[in-house]
C-alpha positions in Angstrom: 29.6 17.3 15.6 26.3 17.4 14.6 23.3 14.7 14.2 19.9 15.2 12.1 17.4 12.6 12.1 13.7 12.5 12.0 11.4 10.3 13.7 8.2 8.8 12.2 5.8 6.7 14.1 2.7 4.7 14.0 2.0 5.3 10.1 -1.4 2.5 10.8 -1.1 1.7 6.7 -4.7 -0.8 6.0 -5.2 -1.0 2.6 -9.0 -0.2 1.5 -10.0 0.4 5.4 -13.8 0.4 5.6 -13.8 3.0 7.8 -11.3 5.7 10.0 -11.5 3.9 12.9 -11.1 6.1 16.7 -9.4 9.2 16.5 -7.5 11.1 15.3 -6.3 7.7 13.1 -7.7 8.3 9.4 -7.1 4.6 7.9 -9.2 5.3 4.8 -6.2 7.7 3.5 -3.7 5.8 5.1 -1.5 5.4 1.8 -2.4 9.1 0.7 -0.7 10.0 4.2 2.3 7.2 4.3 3.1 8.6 0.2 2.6 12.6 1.2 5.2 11.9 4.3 8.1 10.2 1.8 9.1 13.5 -0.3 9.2 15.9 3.0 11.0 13.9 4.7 13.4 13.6 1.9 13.8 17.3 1.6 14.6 17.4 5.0 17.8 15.5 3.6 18.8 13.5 7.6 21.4 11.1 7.9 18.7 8.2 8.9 14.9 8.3 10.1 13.6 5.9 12.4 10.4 4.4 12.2 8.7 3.9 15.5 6.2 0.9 15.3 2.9 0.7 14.2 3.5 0.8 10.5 0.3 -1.5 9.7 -3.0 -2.3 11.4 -2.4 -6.0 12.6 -3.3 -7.2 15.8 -5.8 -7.8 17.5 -7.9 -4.6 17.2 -8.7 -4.5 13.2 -9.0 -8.3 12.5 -7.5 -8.7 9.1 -7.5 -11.6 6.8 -3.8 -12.8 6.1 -4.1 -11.9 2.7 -4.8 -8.3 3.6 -2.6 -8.0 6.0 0.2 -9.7 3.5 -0.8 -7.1 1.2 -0.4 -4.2 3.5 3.2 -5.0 4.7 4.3 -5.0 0.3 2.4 -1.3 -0.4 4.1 -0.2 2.5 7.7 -1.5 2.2 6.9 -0.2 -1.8 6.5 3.7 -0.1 8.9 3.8 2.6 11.4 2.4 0.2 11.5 5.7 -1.6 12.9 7.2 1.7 16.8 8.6 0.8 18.2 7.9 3.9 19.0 4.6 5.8 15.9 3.5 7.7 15.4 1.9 10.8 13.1 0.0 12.4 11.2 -1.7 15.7 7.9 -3.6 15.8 4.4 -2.3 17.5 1.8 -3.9 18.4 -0.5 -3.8 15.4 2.4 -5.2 13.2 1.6 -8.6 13.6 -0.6 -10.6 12.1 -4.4 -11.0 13.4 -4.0 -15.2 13.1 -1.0 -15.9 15.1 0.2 -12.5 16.5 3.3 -13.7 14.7 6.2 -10.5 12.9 7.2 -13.5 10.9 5.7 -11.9 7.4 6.9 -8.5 8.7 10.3 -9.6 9.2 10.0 -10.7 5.4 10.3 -7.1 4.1 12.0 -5.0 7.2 14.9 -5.7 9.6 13.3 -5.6 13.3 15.2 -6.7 16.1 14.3 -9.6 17.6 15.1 -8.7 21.3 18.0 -5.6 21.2 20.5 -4.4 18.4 22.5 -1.8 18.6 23.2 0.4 15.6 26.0 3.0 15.0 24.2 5.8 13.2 26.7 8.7 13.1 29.8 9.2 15.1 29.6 8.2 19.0 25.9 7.8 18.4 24.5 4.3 18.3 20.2 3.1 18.4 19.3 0.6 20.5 16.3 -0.5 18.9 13.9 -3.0 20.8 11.8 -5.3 20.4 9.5 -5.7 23.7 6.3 -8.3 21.9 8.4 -11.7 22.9 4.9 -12.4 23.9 1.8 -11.9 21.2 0.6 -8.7 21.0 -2.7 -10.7 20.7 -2.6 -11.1 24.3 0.3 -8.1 25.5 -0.3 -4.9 23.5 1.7 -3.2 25.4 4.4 -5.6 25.6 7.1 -6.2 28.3 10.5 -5.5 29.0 12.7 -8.8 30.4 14.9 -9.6 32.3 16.9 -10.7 28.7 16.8 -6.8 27.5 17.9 -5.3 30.5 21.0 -7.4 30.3 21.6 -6.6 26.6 20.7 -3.3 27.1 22.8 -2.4 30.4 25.7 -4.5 28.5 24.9 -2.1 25.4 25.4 1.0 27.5 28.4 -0.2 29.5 30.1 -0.3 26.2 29.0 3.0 24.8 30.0 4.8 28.1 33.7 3.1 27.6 33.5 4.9 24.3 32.3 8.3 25.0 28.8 7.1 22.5 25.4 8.2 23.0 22.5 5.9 22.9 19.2 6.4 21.7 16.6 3.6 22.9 13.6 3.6 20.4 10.5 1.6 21.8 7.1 1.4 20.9 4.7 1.8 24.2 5.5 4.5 26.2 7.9 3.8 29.9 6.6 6.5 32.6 3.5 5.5 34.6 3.4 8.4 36.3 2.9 10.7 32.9 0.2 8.2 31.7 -3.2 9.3 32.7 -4.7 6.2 30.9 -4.3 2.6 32.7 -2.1 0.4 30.3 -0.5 2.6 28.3 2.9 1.9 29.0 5.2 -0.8 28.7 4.7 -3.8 31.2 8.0 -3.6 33.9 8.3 -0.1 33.2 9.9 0.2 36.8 12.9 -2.1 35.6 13.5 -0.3 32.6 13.2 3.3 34.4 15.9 2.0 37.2 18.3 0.6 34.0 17.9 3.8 32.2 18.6 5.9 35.4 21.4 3.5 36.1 23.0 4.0 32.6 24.3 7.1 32.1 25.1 6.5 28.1 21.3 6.7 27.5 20.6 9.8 26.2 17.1 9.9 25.3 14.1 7.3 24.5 11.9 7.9 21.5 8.5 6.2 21.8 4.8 6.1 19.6 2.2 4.1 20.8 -0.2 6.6 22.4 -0.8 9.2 19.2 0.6 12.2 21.3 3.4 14.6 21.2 5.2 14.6 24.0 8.1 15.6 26.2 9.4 15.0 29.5 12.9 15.1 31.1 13.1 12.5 33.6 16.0 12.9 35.8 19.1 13.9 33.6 17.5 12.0 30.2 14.5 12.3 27.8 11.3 10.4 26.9 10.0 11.9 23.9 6.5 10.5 22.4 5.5 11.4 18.8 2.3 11.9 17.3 0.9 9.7 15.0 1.6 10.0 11.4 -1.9 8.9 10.3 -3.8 11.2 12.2 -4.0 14.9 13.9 -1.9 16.8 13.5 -0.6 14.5 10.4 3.1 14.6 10.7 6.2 13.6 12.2 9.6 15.1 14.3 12.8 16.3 12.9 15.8 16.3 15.3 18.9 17.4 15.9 21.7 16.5 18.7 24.3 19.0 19.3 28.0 18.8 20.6 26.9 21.1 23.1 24.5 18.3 24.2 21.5 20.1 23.1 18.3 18.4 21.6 16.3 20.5 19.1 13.0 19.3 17.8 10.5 20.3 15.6 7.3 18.2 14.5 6.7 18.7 11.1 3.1 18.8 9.9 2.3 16.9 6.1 1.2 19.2 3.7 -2.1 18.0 3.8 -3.8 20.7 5.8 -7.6 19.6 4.1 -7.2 16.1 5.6 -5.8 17.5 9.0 -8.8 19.0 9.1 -11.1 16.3 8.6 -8.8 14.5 11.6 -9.5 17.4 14.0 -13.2 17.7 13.2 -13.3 14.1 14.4 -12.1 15.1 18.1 -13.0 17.9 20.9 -10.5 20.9 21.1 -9.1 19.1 24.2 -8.5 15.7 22.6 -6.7 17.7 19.5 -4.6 19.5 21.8 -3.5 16.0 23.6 -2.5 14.5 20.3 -1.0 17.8 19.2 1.0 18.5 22.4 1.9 22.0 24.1 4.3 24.3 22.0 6.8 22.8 23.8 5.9 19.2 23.0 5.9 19.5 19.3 8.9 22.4 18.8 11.5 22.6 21.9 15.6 23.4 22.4 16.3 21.0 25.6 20.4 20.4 27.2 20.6 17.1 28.0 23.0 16.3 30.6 23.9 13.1 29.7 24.6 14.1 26.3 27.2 17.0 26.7 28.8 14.5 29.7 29.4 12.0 26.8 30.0 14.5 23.8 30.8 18.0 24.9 
């Protein structure tokens, strides 16, 4: 058994933006980028992709009027509903709306989880997508993890470990303080969520986007894997495989857009690039995971 799936984050879609924004975002050619991503990602022909928040810029940051914002959710449920394969999704925190800091519109045009779901995506492989903006984004960009998701998601992984599954927790702000040189940029209660996820052997691996960066670190016997942003240096997004043999294989697939990459890294010091870009190891890497060949092997 086999899985191959790709993983595309913070996309940051704003239709007409007056300007680029901070770096490496380019929000001018945000639908250029979103509508370049669609047909490589189809020739990678996976059995699902899953879309790691961020797909607009709501918020509080960009200050959209409602009707822009409105606008922005159709043009980009239009592109990503060219994508072949099933799609999944969670909420970030610039997928709200500017007024209320309310997924209400959003929830219009995609399916986002309103605390936890679980979803089977391939044999003894489920997602358990969440949702951590029960407060507004307005106030919590970084959102929190309750006392309500632990339960559903320790209750989530007690079942897949009765089953032999995998799961895959996909969530937007990143969950280890201590590999977070910036103050804030990880979920609020990430000491909960680390002691669940250390608790529950069935968890696998957690994808997150957030912070622009590729990513990788094995925490104990599981992974945290961060992903670049797909609007900005270096312009792309991961492809994945999970083996049998409870090997993860990844490798971040840059747009065929290398003028516009450009114009992204010309925006940024060497240094900066190389954060959002990640080491070799970051971007393309062949890691066991434990947990994985316990579950599958």
């Amino acid at each position: 058994m086999s899985v191959h799936f790709v993983f595309v984050t913070d996309s940051h879609h704003y239709p007409e933006a007056p300007q680029d924004y901070g770096a490496p975002k380019m929000l001018t050619r945000s639908h250029q980028i979103m509508s370049a991503a669609i047909p490589q990602i189809n020739a990678l022909q996976p059995q699902f992709v899953v879309h790691g928040g961020d797909l607009l810029c709501g918020g509080g940051s960009f200050d959209l009027p409602f009707s822009t914002y409105c606008r922005s959710i159709a043009e980009t449920a239009a592109v990503f509903g060219q994508l072949e394969a099933p799609v999944h999704y969670i909420p970030g925190n610039h997928d709200c709306d500017a007024q209320e800091g309310s997924f209400a519109e959003l929830a219009r045009h995609f399916p986002i989880p309103q605390l936890l779901d679980i979803v089977p995506v391939a044999p003894r492989l489920r997602l358990a997508l969440a949702n951590v903006y029960l407060q507004s984004p307005l106030d919590h960009p970084q959102g929190h993890w309750t006392s309500q998701h632990d339960r559903a998601l320790r209750q989530a992984a007690d079942q897949a470990q009765e089953e032999k599954c995998a799961l895959l927790l996909v969530i937007h702000p990143w969950v280890l303080p201590t590999y977070e040189p910036a103050p804030g940029g990880f979920v609020g209660n990430a000491a909960g969520l680390l002691e669940t996820i250390v608790q529950c052997p069935a968890i696998a691996a957690v994808f997150t986007g957030h912070r622009h960066t590729n990513r990788i670190r094995v925490h104990r016997d599981f992974l945290v894997v961060d992903t670049a942003c797909l609007v900005g240096y270096p312009l792309g997004f991961r492809q994945i495989w999970l083996g049998q043999d409870g090997y993860f294989k990844t490798r971040f697939q840059s747009l065929d857009l290398p003028a516009l990459r450009q114009e992204s890294f010309d925006r940024s010091t060497a240094q900066a690039n190389q954060v959002w870009a990640g080491e070799v190891h970051d971007r393309d890497s062949e890691i066991l995971i434990p947990r994985l060949q316990a579950l599958w092997a």
